[in-house]
Structures are given as C-alpha cells and as structure tokens.
Backbone as JSON Lines, residues from 0, in Angstrom:
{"i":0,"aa":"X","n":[-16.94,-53.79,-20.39],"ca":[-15.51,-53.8,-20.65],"c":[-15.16,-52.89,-21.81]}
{"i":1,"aa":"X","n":[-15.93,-52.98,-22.64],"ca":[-15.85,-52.09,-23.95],"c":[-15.82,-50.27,-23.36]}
{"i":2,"aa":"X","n":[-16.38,-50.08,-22.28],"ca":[-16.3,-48.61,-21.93],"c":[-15.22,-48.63,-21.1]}
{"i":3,"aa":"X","n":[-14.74,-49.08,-20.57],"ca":[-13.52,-49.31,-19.76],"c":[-11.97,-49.13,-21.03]}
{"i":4,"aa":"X","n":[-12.11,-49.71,-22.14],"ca":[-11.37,-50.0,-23.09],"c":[-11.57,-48.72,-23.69]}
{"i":5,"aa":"X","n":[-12.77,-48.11,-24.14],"ca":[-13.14,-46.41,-24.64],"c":[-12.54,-45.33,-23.5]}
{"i":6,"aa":"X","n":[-12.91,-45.23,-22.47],"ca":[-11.99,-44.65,-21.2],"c":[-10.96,-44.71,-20.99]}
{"i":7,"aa":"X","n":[-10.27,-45.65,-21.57],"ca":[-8.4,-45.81,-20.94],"c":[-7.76,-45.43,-22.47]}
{"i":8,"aa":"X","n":[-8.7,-45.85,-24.18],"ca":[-7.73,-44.81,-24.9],"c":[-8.16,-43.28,-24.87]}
{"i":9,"aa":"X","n":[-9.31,-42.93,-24.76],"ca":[-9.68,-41.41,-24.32],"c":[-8.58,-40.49,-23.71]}
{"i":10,"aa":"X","n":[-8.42,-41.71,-22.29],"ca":[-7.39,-40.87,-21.78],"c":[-6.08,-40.9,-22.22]}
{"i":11,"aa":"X","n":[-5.59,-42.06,-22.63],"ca":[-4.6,-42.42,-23.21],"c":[-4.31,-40.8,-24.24]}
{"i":12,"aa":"X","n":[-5.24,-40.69,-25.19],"ca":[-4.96,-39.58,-26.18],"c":[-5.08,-38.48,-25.41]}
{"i":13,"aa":"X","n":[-5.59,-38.07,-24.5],"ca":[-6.23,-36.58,-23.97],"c":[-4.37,-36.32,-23.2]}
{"i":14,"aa":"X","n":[-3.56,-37.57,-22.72],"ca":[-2.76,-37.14,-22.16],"c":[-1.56,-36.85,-23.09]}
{"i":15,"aa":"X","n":[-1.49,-37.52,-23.87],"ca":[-0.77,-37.08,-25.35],"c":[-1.15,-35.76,-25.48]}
{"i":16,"aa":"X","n":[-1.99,-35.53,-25.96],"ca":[-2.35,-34.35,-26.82],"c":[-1.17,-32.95,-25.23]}
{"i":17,"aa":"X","n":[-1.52,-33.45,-24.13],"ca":[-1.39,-32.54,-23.12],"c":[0.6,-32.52,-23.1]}
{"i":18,"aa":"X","n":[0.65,-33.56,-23.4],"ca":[2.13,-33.73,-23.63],"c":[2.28,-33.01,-24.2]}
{"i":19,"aa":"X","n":[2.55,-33.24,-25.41],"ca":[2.99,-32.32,-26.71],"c":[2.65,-30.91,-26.57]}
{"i":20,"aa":"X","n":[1.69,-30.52,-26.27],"ca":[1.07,-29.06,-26.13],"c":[1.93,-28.57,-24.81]}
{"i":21,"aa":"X","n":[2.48,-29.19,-24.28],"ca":[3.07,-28.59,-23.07],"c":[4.99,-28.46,-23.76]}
{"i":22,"aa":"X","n":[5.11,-29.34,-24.08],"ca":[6.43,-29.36,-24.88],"c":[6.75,-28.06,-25.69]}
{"i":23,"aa":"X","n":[5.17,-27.88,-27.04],"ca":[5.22,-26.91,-27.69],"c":[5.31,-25.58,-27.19]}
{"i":24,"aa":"X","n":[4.44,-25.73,-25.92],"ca":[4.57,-24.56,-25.25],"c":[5.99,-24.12,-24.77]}
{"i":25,"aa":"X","n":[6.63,-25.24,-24.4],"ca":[8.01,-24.51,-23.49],"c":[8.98,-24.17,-24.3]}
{"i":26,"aa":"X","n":[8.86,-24.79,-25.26],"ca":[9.8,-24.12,-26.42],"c":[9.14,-23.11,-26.73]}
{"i":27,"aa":"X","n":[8.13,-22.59,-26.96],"ca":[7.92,-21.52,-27.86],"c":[8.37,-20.28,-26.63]}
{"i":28,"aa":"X","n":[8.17,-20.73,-25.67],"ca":[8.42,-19.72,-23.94],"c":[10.07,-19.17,-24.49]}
{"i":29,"aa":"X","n":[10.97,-20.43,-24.9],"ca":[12.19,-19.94,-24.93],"c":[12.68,-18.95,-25.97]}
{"i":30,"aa":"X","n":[11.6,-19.28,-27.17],"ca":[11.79,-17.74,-28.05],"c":[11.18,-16.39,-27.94]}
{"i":31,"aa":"X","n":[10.23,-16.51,-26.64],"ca":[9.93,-15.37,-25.89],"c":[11.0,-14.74,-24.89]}
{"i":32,"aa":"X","n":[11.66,-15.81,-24.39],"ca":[12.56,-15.08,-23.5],"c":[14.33,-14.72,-23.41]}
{"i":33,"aa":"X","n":[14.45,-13.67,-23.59],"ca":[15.78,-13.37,-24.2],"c":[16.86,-13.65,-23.18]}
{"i":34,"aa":"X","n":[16.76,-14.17,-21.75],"ca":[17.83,-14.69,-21.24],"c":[17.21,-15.5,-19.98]}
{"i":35,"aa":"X","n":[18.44,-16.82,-20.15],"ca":[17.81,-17.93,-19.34],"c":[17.06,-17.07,-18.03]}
{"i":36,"aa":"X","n":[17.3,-16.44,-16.82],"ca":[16.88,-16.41,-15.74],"c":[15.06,-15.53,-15.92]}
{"i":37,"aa":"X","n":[14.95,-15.22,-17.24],"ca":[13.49,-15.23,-17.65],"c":[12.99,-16.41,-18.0]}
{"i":38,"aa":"X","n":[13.32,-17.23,-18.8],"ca":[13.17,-18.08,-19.44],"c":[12.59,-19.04,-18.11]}
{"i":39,"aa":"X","n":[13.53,-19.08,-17.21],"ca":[13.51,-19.66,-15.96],"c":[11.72,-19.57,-15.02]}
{"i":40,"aa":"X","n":[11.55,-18.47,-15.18],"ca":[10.64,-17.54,-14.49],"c":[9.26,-18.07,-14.98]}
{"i":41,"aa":"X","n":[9.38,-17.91,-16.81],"ca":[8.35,-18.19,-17.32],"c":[7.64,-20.02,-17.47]}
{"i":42,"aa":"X","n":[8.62,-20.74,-17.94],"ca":[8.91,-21.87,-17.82],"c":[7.99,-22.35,-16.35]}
{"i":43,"aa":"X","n":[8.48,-22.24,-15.37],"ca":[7.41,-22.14,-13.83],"c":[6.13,-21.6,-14.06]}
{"i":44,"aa":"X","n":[6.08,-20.66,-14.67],"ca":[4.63,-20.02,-14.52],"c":[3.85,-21.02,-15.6]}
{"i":45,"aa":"X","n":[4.33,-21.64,-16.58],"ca":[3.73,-22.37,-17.57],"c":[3.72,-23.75,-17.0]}
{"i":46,"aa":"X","n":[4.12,-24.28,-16.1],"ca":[4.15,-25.59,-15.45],"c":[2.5,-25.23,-14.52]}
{"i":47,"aa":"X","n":[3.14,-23.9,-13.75],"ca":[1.92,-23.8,-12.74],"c":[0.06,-24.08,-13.18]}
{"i":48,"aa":"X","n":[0.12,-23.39,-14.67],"ca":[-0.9,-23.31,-15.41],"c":[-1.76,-24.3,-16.06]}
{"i":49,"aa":"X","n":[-0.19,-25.65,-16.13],"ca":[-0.67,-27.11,-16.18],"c":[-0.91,-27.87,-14.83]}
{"i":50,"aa":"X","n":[-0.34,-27.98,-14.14],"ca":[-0.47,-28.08,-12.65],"c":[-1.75,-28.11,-12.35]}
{"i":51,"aa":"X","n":[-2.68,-26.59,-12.47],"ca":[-3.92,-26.35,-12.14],"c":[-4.89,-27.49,-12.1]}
{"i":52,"aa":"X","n":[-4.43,-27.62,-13.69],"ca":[-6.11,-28.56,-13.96],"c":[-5.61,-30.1,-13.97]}
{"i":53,"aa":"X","n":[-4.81,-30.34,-13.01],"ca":[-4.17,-31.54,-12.97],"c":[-5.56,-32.83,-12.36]}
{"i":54,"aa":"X","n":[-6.12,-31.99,-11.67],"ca":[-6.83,-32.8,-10.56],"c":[-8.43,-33.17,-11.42]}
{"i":55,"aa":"X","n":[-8.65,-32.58,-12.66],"ca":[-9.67,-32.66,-13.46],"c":[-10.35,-34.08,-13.91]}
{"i":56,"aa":"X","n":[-11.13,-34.66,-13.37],"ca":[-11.84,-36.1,-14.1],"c":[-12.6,-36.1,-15.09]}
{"i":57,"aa":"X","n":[-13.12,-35.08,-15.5],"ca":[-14.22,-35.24,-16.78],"c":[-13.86,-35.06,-18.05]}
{"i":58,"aa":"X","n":[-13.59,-36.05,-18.78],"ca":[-13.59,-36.17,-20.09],"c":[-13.62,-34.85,-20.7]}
{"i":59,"aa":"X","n":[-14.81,-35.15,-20.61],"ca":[-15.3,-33.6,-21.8],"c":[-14.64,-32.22,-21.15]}
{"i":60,"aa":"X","n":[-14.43,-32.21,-20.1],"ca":[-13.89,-31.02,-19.27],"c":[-12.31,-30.85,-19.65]}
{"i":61,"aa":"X","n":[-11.53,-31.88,-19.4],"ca":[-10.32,-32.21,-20.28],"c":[-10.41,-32.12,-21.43]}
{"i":62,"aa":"X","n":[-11.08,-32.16,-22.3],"ca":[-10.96,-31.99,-23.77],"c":[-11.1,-30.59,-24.17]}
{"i":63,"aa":"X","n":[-12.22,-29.88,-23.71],"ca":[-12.5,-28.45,-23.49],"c":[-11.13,-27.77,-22.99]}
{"i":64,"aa":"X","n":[-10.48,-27.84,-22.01],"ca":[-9.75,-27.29,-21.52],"c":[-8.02,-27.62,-22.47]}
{"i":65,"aa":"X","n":[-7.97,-28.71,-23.08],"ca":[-7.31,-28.72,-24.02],"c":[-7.62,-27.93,-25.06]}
{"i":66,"aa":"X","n":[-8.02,-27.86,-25.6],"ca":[-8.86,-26.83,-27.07],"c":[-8.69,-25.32,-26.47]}
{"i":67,"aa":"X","n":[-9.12,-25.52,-25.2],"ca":[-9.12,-23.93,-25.03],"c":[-7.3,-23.47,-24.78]}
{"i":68,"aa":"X","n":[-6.23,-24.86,-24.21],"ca":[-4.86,-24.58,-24.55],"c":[-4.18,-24.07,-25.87]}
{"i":69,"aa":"X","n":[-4.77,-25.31,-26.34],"ca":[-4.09,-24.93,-27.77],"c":[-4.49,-23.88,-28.45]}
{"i":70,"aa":"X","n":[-5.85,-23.65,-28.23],"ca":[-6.31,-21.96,-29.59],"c":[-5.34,-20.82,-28.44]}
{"i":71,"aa":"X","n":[-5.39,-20.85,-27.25],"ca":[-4.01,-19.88,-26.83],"c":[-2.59,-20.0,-27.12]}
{"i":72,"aa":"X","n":[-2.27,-20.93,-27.76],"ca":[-1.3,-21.42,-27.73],"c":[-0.94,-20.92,-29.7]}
{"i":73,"aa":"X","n":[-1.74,-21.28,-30.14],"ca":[-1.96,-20.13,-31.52],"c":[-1.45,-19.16,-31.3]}
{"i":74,"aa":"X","n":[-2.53,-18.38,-30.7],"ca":[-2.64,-17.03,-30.71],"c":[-1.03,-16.36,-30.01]}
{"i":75,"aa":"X","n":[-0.67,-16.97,-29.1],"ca":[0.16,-16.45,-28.52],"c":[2.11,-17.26,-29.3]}
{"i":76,"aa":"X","n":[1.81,-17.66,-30.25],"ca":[2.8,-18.07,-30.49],"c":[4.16,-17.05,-31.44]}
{"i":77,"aa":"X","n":[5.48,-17.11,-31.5],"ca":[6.26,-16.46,-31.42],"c":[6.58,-15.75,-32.51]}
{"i":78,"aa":"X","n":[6.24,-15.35,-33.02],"ca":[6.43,-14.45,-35.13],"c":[7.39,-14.83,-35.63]}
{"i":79,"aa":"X","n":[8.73,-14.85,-34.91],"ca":[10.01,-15.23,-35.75],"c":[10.39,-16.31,-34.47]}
{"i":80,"aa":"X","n":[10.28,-17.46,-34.41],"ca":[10.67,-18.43,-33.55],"c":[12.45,-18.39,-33.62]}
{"i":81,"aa":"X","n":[12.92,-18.98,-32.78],"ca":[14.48,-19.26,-32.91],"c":[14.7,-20.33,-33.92]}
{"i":82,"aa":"X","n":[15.58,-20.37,-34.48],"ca":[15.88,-21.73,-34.92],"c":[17.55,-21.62,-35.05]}
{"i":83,"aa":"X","n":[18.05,-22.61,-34.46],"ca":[19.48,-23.01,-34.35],"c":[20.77,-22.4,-36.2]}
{"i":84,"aa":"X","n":[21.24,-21.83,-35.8],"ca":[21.73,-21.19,-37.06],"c":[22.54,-22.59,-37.8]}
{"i":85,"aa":"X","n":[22.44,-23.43,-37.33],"ca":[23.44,-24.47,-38.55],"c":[21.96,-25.66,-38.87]}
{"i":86,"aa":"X","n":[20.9,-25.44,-38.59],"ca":[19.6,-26.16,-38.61],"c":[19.39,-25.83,-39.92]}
{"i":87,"aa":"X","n":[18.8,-26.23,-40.4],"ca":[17.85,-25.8,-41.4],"c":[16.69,-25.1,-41.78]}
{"i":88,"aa":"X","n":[16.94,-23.91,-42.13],"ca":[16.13,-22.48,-42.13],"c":[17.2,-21.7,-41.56]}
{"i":89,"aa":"X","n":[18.24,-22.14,-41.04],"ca":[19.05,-21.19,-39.11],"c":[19.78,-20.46,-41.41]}
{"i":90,"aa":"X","n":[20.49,-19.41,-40.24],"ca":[21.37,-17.99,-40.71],"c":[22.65,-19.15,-41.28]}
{"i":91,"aa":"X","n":[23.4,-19.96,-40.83],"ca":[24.35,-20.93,-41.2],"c":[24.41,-21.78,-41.85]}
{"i":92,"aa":"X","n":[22.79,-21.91,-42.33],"ca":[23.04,-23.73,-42.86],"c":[22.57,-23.43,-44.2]}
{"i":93,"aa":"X","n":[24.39,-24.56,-44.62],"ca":[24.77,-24.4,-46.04],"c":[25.79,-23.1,-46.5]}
{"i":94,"aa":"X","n":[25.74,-22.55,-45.18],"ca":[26.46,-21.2,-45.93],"c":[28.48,-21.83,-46.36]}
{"i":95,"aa":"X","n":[28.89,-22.21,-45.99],"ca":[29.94,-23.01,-46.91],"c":[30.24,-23.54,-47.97]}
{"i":96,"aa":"X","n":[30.19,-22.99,-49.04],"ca":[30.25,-23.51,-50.06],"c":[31.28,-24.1,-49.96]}
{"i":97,"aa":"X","n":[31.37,-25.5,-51.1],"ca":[32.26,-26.93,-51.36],"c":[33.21,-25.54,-52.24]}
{"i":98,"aa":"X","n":[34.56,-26.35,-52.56],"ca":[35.56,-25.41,-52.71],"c":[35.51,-25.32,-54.1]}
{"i":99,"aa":"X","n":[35.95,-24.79,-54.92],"ca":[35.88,-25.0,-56.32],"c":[36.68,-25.89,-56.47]}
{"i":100,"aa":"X","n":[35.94,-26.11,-58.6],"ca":[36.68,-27.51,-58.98],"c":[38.69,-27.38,-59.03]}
{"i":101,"aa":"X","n":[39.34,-28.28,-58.9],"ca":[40.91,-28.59,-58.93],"c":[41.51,-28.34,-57.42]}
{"i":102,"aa":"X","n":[40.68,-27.78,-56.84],"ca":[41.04,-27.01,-55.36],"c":[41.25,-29.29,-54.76]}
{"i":103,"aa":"X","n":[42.6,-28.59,-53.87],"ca":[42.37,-30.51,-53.76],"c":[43.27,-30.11,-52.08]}
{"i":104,"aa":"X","n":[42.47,-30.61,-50.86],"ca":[42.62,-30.35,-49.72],"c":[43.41,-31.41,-49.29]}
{"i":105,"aa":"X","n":[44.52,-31.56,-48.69],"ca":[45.2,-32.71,-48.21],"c":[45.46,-32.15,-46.41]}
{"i":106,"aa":"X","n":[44.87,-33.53,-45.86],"ca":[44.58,-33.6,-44.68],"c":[45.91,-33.84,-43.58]}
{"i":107,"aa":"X","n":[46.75,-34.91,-44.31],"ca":[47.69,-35.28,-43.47],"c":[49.55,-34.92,-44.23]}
{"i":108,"aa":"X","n":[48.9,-33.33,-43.89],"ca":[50.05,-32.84,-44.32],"c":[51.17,-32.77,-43.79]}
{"i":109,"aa":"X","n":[52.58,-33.35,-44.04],"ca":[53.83,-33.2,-43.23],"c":[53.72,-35.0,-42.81]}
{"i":110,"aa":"X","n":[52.96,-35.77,-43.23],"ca":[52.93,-37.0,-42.83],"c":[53.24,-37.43,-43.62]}
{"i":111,"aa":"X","n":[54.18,-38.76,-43.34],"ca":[54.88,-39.43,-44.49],"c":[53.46,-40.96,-44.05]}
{"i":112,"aa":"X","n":[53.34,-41.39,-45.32],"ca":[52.8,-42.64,-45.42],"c":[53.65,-43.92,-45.62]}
C-alpha cells in the first residue's frame, strides 16, 4: 500500500509540474506572437507537443521528459516578455501622479446637497 501511496503522489506532482510548465509555456507563446491568428497557430502546435507524450507510463520517462521541457523552455523563453502597461513593471503603472498639495477635486459638482 505504501507504493501505491508513493505512485499516486509521484504522479500527483509529475502532473503539476506538467501543468504549470504548460501554462508557462502558453503565455510565454503570446509574447512571441505579435497577432492573435499566430498566436492561434502556435498555441496548437504547443498543445500538439504535449499531446505527444500523453500516453507515457514510466515514471522516470515522465520525469526525464519533463526536465527535458523545462531546460527548453529556458532556453527558448522571451527577452522582453509583455507585461500589461498598468501592471507593475507595465509603461503605466504609477505614472499619475497624486495632484499637488491645496489642489482639492470636488466630485459632485453642480449638485446641491
């Protein structure tokens, strides 16, 4: 029972790890590709590539073949990734400065209270 219990978190993690690495991958696809109907294209070809080794039972063969994802997944990753311009790091965020001091903004102007 104890190898049964070693076998089901093994896999438990091996399919995690495949998660995430597939996630990382499709995002990083989208800062490779400069308009959706590529994006589209590539996205498929990166499903197909997981797809492959879908049918794989051996442990160690799955683990190997993970390792050998991710060091491509290094190597091939994007130099200047996207990042959303009001995100943090993005071209937008923060660029508003608060107004100076006495500056006094009234919201419900022309409204009588």
């Amino acid at each position: 029972m104890a190898s049964t219990a070693g076998y089901l978190a093994r896999r438990a993690g091996q399919k995690e790890r495949v998660r995430l690495l597939y996630r990382r991958a499709l995002k990083d696809t989208l800062n490779w590709a400069v308009h959706r109907h590529l994006f589209y294209q590539d996205a498929s070809d990166l499903r197909d590539k997981f797809e492959a080794n879908r049918h794989v039972d051996n442990l160690d063969v799955i683990d190997r073949l993970i390792d050998d994802a991710e060091a491509q997944h290094r190597n091939f990753q994007h130099p200047d990734p996207y990042i959303v311009p009001w995100a943090p790091g993005g071209t937008k965020f923060t660029r508003n400065p608060p107004p100076p001091q006495g500056i006094e903004i009234i919201y419900n102007y022309g409204k009588e209270d």
